[in-house]
Structures are given as C-alpha cells and as structure tokens.
mmCIF file as Biopython writes it, N, C-alpha, C and O atoms, coordinates in Angstrom:
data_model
#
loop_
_atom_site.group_PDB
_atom_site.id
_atom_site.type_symbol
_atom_site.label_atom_id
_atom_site.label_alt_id
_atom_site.label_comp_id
_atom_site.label_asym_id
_atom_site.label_entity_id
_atom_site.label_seq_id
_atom_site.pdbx_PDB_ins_code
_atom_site.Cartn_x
_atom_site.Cartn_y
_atom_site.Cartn_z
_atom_site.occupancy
_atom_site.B_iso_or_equiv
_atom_site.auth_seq_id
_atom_site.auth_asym_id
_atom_site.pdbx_PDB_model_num
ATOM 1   N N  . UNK A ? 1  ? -8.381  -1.367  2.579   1.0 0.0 1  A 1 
ATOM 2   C CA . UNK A ? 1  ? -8.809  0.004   2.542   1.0 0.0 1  A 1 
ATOM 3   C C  . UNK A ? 1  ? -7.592  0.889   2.271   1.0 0.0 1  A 1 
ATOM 4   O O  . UNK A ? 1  ? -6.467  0.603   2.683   1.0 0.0 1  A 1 
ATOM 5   N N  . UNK A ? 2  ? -7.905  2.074   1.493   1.0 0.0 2  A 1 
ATOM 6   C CA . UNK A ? 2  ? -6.748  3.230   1.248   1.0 0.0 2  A 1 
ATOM 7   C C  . UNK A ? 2  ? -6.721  4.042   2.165   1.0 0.0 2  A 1 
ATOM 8   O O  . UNK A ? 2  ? -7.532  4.931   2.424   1.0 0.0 2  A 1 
ATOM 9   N N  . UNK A ? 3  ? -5.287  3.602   2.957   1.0 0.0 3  A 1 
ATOM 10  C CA . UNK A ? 3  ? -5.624  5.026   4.450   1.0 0.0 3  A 1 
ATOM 11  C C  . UNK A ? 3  ? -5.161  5.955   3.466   1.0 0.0 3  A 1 
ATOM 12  O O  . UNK A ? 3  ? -4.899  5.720   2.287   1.0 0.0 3  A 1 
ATOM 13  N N  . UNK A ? 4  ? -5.053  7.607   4.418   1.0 0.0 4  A 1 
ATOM 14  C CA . UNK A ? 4  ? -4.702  8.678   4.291   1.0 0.0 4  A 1 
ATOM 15  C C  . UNK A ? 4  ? -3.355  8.925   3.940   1.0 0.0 4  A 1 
ATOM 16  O O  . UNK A ? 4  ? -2.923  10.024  3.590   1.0 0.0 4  A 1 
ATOM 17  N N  . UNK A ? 5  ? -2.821  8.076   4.022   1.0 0.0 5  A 1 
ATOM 18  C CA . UNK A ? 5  ? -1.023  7.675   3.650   1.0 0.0 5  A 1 
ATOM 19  C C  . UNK A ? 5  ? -0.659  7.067   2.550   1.0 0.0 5  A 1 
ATOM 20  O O  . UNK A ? 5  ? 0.519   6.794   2.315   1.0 0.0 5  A 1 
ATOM 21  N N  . UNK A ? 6  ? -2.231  6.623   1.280   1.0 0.0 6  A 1 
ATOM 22  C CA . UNK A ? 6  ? -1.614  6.102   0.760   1.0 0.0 6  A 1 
ATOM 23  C C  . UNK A ? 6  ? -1.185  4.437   0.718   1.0 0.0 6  A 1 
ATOM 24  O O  . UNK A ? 6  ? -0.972  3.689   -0.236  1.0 0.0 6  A 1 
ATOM 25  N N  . UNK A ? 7  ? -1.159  4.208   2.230   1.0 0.0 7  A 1 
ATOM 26  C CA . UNK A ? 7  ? -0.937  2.352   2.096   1.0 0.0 7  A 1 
ATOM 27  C C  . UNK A ? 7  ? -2.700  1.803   1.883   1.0 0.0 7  A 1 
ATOM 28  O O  . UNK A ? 7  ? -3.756  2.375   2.153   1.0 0.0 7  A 1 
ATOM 29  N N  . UNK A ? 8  ? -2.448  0.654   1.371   1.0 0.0 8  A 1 
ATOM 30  C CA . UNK A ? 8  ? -3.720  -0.522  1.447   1.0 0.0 8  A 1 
ATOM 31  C C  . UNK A ? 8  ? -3.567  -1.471  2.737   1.0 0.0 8  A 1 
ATOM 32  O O  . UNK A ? 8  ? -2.611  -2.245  2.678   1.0 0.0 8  A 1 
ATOM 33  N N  . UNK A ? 9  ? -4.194  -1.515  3.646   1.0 0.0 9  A 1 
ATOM 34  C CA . UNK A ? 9  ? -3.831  -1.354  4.761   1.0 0.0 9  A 1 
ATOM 35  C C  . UNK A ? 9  ? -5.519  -2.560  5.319   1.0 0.0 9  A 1 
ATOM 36  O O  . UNK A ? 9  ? -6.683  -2.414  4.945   1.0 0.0 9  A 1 
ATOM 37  N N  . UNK A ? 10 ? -4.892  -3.722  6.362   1.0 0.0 10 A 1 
ATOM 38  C CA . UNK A ? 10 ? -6.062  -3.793  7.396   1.0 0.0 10 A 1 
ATOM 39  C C  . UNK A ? 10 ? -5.260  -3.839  8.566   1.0 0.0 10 A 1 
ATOM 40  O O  . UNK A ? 10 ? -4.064  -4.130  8.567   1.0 0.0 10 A 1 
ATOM 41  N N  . UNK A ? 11 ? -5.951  -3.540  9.583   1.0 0.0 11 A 1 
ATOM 42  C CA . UNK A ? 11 ? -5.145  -3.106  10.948  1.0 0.0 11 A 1 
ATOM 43  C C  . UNK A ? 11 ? -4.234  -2.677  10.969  1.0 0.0 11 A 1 
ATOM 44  O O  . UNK A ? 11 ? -4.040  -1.462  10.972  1.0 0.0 11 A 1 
ATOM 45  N N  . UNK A ? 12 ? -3.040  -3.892  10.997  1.0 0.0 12 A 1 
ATOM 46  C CA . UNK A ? 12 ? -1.430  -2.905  11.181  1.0 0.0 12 A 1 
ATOM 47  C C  . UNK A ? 12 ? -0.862  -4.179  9.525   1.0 0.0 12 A 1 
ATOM 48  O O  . UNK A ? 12 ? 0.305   -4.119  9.138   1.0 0.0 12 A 1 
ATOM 49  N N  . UNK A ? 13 ? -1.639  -4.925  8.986   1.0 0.0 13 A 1 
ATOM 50  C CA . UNK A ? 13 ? -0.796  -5.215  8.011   1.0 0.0 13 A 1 
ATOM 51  C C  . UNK A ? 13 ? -1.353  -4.416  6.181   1.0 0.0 13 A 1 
ATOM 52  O O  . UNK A ? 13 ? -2.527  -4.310  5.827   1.0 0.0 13 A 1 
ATOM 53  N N  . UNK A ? 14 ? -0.431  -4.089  5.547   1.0 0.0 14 A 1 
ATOM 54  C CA . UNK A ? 14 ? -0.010  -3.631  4.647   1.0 0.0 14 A 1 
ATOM 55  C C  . UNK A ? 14 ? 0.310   -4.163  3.275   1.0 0.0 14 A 1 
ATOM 56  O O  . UNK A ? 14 ? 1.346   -4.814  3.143   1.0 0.0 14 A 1 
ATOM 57  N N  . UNK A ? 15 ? -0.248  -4.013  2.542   1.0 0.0 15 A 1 
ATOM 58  C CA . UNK A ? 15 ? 0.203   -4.253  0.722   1.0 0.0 15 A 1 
ATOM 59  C C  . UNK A ? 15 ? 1.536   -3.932  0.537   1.0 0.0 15 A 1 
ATOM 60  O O  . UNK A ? 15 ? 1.772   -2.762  0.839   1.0 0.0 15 A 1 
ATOM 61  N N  . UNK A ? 16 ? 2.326   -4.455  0.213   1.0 0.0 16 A 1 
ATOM 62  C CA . UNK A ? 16 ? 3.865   -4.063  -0.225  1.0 0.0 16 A 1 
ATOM 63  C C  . UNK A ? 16 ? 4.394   -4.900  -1.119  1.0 0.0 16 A 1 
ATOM 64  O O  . UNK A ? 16 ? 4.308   -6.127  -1.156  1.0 0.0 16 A 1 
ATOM 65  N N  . UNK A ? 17 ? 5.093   -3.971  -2.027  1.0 0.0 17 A 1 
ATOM 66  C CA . UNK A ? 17 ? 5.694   -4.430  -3.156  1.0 0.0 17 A 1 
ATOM 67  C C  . UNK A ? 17 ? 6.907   -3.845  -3.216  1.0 0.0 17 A 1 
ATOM 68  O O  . UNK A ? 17 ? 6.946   -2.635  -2.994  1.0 0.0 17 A 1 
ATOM 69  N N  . UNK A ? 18 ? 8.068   -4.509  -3.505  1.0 0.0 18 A 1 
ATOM 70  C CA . UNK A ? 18 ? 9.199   -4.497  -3.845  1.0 0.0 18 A 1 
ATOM 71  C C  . UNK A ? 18 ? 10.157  -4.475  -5.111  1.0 0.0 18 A 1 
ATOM 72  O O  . UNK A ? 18 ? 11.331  -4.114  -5.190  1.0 0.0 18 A 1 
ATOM 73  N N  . UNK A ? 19 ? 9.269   -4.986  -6.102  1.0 0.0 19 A 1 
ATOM 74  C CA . UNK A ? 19 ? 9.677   -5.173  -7.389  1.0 0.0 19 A 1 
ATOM 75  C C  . UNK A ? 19 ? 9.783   -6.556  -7.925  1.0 0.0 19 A 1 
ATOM 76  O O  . UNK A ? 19 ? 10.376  -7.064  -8.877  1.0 0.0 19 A 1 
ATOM 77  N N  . UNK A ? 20 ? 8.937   -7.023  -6.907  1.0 0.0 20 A 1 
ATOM 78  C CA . UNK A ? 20 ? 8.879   -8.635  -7.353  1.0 0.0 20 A 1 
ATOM 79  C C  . UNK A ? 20 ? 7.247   -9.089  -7.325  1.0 0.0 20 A 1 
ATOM 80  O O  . UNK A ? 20 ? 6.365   -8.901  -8.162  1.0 0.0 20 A 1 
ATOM 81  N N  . UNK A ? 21 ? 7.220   -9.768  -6.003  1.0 0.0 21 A 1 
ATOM 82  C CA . UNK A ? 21 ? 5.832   -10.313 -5.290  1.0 0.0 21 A 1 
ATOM 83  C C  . UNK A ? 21 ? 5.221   -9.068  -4.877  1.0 0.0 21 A 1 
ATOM 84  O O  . UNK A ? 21 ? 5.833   -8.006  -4.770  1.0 0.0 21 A 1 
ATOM 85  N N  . UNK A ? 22 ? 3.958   -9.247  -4.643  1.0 0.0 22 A 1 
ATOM 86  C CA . UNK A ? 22 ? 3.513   -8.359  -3.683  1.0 0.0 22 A 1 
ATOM 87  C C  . UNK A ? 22 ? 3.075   -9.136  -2.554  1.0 0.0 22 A 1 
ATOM 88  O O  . UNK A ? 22 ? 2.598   -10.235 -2.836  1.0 0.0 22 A 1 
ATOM 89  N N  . UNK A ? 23 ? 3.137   -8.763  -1.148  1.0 0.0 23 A 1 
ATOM 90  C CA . UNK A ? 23 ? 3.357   -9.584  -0.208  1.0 0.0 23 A 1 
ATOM 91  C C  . UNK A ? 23 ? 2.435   -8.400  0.283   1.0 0.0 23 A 1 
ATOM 92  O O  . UNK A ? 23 ? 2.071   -7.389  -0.318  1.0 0.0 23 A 1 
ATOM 93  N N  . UNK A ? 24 ? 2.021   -9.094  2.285   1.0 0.0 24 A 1 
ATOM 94  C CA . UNK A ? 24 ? 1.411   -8.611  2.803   1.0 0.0 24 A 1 
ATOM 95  C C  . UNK A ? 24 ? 2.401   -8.347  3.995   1.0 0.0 24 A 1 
ATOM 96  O O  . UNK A ? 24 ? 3.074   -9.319  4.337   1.0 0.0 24 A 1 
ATOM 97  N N  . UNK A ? 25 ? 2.594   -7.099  4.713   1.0 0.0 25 A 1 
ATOM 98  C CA . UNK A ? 25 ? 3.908   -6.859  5.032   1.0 0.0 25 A 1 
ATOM 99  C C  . UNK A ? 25 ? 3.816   -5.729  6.470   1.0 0.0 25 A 1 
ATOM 100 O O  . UNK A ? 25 ? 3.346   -4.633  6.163   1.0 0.0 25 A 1 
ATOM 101 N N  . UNK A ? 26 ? 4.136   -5.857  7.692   1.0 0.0 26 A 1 
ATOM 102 C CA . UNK A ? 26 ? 3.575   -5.004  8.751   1.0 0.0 26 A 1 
ATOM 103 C C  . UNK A ? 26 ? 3.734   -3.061  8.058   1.0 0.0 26 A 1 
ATOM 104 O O  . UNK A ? 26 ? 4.550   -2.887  7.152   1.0 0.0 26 A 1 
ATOM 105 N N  . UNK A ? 27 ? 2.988   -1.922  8.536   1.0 0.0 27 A 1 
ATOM 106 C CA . UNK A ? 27 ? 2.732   -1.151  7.787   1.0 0.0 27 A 1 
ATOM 107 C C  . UNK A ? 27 ? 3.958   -0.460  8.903   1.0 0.0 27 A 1 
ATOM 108 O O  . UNK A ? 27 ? 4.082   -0.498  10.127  1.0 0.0 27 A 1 
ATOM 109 N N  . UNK A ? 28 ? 4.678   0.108   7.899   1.0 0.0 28 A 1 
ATOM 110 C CA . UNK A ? 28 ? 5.850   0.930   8.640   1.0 0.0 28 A 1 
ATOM 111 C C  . UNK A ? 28 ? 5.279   2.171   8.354   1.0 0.0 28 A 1 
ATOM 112 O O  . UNK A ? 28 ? 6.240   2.757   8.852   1.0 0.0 28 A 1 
ATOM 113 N N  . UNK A ? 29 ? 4.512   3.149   7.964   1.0 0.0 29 A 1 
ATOM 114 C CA . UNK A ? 29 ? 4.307   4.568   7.475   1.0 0.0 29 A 1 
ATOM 115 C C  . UNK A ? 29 ? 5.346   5.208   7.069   1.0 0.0 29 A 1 
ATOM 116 O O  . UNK A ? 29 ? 5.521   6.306   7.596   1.0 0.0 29 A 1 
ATOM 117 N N  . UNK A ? 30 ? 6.259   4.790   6.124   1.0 0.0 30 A 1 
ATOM 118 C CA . UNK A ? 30 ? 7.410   5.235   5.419   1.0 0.0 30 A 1 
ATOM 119 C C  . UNK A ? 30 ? 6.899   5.405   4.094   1.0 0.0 30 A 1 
ATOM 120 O O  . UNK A ? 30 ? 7.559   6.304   3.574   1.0 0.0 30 A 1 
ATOM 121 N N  . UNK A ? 31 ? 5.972   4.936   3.241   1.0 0.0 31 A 1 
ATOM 122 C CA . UNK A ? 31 ? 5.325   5.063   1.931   1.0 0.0 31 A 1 
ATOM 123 C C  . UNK A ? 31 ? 6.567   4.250   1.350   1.0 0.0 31 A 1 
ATOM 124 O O  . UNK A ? 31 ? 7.122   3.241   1.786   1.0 0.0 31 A 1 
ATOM 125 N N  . UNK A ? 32 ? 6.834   5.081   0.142   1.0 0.0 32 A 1 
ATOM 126 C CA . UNK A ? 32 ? 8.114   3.920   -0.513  1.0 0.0 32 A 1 
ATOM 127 C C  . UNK A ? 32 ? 7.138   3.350   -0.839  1.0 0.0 32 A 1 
ATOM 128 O O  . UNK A ? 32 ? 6.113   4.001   -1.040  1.0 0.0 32 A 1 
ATOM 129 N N  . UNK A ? 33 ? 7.164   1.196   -1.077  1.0 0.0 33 A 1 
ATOM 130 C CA . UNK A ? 33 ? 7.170   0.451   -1.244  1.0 0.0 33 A 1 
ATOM 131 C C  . UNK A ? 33 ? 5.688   0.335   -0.998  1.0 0.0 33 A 1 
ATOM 132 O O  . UNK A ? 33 ? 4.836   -0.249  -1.668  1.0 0.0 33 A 1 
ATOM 133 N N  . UNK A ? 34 ? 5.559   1.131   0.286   1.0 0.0 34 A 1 
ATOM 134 C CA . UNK A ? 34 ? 3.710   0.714   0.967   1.0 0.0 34 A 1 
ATOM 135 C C  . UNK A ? 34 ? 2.586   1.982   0.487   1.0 0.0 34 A 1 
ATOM 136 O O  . UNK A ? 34 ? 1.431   2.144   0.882   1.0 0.0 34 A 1 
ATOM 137 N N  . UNK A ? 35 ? 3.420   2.844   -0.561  1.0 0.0 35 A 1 
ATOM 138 C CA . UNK A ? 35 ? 2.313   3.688   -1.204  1.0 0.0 35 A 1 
ATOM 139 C C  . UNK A ? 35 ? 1.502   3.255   -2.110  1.0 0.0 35 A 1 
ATOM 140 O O  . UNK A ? 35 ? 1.559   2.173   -2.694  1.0 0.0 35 A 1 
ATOM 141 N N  . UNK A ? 36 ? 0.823   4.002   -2.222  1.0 0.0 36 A 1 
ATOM 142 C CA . UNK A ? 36 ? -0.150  3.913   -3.781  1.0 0.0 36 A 1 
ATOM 143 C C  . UNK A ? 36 ? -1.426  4.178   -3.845  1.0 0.0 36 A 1 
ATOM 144 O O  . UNK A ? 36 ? -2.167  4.005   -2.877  1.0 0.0 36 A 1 
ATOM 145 N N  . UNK A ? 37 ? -1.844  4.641   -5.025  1.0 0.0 37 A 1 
ATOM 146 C CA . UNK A ? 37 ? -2.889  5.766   -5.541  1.0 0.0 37 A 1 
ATOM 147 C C  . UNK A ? 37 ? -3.483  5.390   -6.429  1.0 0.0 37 A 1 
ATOM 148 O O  . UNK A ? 37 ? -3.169  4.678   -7.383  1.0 0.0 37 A 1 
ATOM 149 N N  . UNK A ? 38 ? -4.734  6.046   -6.034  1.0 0.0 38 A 1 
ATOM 150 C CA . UNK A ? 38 ? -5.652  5.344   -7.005  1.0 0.0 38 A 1 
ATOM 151 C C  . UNK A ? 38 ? -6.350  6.238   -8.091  1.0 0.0 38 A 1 
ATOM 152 O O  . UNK A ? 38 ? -6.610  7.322   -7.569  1.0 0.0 38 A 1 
ATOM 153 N N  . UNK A ? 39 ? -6.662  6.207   -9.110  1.0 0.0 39 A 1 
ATOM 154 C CA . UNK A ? 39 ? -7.009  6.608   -10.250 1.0 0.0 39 A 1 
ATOM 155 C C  . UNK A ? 39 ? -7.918  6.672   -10.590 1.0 0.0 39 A 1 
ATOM 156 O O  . UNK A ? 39 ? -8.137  5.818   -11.450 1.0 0.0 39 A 1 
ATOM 157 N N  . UNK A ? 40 ? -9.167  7.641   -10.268 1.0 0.0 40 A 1 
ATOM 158 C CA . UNK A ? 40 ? -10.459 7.463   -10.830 1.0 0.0 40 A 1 
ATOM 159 C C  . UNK A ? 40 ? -10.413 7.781   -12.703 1.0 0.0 40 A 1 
ATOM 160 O O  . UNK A ? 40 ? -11.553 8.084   -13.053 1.0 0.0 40 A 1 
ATOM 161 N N  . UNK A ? 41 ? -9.603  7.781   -13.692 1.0 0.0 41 A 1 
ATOM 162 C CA . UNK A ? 41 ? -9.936  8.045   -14.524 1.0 0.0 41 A 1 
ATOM 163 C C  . UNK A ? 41 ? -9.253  6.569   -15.394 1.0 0.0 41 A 1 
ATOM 164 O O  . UNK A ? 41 ? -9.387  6.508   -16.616 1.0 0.0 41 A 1 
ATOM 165 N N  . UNK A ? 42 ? -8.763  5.800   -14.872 1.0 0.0 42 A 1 
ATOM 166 C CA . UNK A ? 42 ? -8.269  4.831   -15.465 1.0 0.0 42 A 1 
ATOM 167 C C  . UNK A ? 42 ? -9.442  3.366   -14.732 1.0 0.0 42 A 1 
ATOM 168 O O  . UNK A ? 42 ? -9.661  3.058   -13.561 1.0 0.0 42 A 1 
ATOM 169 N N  . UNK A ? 43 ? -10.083 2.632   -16.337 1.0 0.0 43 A 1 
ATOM 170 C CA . UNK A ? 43 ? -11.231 1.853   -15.449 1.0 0.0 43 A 1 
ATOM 171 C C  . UNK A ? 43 ? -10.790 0.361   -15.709 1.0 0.0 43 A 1 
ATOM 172 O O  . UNK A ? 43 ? -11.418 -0.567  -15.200 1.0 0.0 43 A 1 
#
C-alpha cells in the first residue's frame, strides 16, 4: 500500500531501492530511497 509518505509499505516493512536491487527494507520515514509516486497518467 502507498502510505501518506510516499513509502510502499506493509506494517513496518518498506520497498527500498538504492540504485541497484530493490529490497524489502524496515521503513525509516526519511523518504530518500523509501519514496515514490504514483502516476495516474502513465498506464
């Protein structure tokens, strides 16, 4: 799910990407790495 912050998020773990893998990663609420947005105009 997309919290309000921006992370993809279940409970306390987190989508994060670094510039490599994307891993599943505890959610620090710093954004950075654990942001991201979604695009209703791109399908």
């Amino acid at each position: 799910m997309l919290s309000k912050d921006g992370e993809i998020r279940r409970d306390e773990s987190c989508i994060d990407y670094a510039g490599k893998d994307v891993i599943i990663f505890p959610c620090h609420s710093q954004k950075g790495n654990q942001e991201w947005r979604y695009d209703h105009n791109v399908c």
